[in-house]
C-alpha positions in Angstrom: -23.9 10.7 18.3 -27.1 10.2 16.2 -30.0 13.2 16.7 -33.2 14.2 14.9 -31.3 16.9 13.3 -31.9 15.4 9.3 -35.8 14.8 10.7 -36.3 17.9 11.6 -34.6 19.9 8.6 -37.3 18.1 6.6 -39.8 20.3 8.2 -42.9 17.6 7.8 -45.6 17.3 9.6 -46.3 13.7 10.2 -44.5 10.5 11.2 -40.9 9.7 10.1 -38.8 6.7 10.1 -36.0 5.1 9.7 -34.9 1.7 8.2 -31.9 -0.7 8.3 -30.6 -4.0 7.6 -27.8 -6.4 9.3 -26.9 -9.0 7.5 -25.5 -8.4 4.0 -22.2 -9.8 4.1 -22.4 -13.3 5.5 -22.5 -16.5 3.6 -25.7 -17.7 5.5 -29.1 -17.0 7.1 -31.4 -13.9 6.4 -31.2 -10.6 5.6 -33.2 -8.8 8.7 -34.4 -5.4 8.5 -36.1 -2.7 11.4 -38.1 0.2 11.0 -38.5 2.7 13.9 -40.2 6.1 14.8 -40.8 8.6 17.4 -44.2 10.5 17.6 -43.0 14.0 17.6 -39.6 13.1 18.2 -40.3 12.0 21.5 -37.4 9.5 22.8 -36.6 10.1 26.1 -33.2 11.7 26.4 -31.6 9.0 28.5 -32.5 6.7 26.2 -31.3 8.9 23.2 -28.1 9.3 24.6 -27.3 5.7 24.5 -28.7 5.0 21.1 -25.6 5.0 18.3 -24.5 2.9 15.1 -25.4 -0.6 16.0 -21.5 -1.4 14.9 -20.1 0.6 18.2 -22.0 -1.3 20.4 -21.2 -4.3 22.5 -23.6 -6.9 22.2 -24.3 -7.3 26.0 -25.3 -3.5 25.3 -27.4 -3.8 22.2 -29.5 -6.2 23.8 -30.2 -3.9 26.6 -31.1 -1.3 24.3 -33.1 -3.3 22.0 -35.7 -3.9 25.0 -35.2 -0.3 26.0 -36.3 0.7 22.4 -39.3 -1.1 21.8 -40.7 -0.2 25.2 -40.0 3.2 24.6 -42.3 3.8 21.0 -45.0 1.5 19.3 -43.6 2.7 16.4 -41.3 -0.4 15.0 -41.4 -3.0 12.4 -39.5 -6.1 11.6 -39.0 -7.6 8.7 -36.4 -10.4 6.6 -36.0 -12.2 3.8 -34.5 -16.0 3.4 -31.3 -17.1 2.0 -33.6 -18.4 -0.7 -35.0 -14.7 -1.8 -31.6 -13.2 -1.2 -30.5 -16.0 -3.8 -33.3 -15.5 -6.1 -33.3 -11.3 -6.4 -29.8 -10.5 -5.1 -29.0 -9.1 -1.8 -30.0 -5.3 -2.5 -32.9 -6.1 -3.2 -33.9 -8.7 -0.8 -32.3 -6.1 1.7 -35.4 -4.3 0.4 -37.4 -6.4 1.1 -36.7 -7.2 4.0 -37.1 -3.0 4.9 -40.3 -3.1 3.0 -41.9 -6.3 5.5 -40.2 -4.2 8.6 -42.3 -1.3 7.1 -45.8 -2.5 6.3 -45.4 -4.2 9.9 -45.5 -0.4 11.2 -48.5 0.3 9.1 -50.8 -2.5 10.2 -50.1 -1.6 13.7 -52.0 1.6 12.0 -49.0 4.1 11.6 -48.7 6.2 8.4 -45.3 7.2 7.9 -44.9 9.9 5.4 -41.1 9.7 5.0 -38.7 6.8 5.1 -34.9 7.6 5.9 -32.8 4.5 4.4 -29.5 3.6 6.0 -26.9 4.0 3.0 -26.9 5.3 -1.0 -29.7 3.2 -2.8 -33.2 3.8 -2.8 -35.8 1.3 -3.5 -38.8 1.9 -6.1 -41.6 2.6 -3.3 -44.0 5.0 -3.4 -43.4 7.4 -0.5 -41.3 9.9 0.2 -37.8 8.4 1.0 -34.2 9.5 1.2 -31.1 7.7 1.1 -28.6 8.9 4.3 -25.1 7.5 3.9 -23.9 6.6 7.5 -27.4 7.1 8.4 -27.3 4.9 11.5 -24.7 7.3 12.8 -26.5 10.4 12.2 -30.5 9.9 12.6 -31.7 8.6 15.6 -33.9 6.7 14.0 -31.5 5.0 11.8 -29.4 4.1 14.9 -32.5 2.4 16.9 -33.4 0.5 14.0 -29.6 -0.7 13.3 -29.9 -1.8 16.5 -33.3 -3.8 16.5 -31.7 -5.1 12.8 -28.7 -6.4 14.3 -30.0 -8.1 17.8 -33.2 -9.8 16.0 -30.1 -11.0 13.3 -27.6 -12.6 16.0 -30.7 -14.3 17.7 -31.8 -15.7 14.9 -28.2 -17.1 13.6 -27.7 -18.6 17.5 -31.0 -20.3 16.8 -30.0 -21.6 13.7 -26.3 -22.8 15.3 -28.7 -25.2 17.3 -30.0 -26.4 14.0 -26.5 -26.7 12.5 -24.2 -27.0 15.2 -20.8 -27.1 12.9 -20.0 -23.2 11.2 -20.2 -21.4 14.8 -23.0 -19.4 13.8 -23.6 -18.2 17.6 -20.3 -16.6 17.0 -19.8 -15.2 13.3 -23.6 -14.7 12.5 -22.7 -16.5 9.4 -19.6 -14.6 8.4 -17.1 -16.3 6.5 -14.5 -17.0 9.8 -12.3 -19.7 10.3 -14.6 -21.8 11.9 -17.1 -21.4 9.1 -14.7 -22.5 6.3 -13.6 -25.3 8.8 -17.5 -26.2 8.7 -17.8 -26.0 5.1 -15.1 -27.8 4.6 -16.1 -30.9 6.9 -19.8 -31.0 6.4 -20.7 -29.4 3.0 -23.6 -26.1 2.6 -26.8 -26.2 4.6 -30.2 -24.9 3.2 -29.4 -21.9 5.4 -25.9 -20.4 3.0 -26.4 -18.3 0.3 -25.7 -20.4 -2.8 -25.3 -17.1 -4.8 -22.2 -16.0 -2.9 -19.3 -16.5 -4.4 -17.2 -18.6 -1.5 -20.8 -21.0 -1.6 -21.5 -21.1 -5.3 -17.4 -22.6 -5.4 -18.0 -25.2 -3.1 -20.9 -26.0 -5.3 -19.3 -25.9 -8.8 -16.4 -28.2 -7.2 -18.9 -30.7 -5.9 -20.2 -30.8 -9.3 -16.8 -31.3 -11.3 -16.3 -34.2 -8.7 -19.4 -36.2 -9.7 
């Protein structure tokens, strides 16, 4: 289970957080990012004993959580960035962005982290003291809260956009490539929402333009 251990080994005075991002691999929709911290490391232990890797939690559970979370510390940011960006800069770095929005939301609330602790092995160009912990959102218990504020603000958002666009079952697959969402494609063409840059997109696009 996640713990402050890697927090605490830095030996810093001041406040840490942690960053992550749900929504790299599906063909559609943003790419949403949370930032969280505890003051002094203070996350009530029945709530730290629930928190884990947003991936080993049941929805039904992450939602519970996610309320439980942002009750429980002022200390959290959201940010994303649009199929559009993702399309214009790559995913990395709109995944950056998006961790960079969910970040200077934290700082207008007027927080000053002094060191950022990024889910996975890539760093961005920022200037503050940041490390990279692979598996971080099973190790830091900050990581793990903000995979978990990341992923529940991403399914909401896809279930709102299913309404939108009712055909790819976006309430279900948040916009992976499933059945249903080739089915989708394959019946009603790309929305504004899919990410033209992805390979399975950008081939339902150069086959529209060889049939014209």
């Amino acid at each position: 289970m996640p713990d402050f251990s890697f927090e605490k080994k830095l030996n810093r005075t001041g406040l840490i957080v942690g960053l992550d991002e749900a929504g790299r691999g599906p063909w559609c929709g943003p790419v949403v990012a949370a930032c969280v911290g505890w003051q002094d490391f203070q996350c009530p232990p029945d709530l730290a004993n629930q928190i884990n890797d947003s991936k080993k939690l049941t929805p039904q559970k992450r939602e519970i959580l996610f309320d439980q979370i942002i009750s429980a510390t002022p200390v959290w940011g959201i940010g994303q960035a649009s199929a559009k960006e993702i399309d214009e800069i790559n995913i990395l770095q709109a995944s950056f962005l998006a961790m960079r929005r969910a970040l200077d939301e934290v700082i207008k609330k007027g927080f000053k982290p002094i060191t950022v602790l990024i889910d996975g092995n890539r760093l961005p160009d920022w200037d503050v003291e940041k490390y990279a912990l692979i598996g971080g959102d099973g190790k830091s218990l900050s990581v793990a809260a903000a995979s978990i504020l990341a992923k529940v603000t991403r399914d909401r958002i896809m279930t709102e956009l299913a309404q939108k666009y009712p055909y790819y079952g976006w309430e279900k697959n948040a916009g992976y490539g499933t059945k249903a969402h080739q089915e989708g494609l394959a019946k009603y063409g790309i929305t504004p929402e899919h990410r033209q840059s992805y390979a399975p997109i950008r081939k339902i696009l150069e086959n529209n333009c060889k049939r014209k």
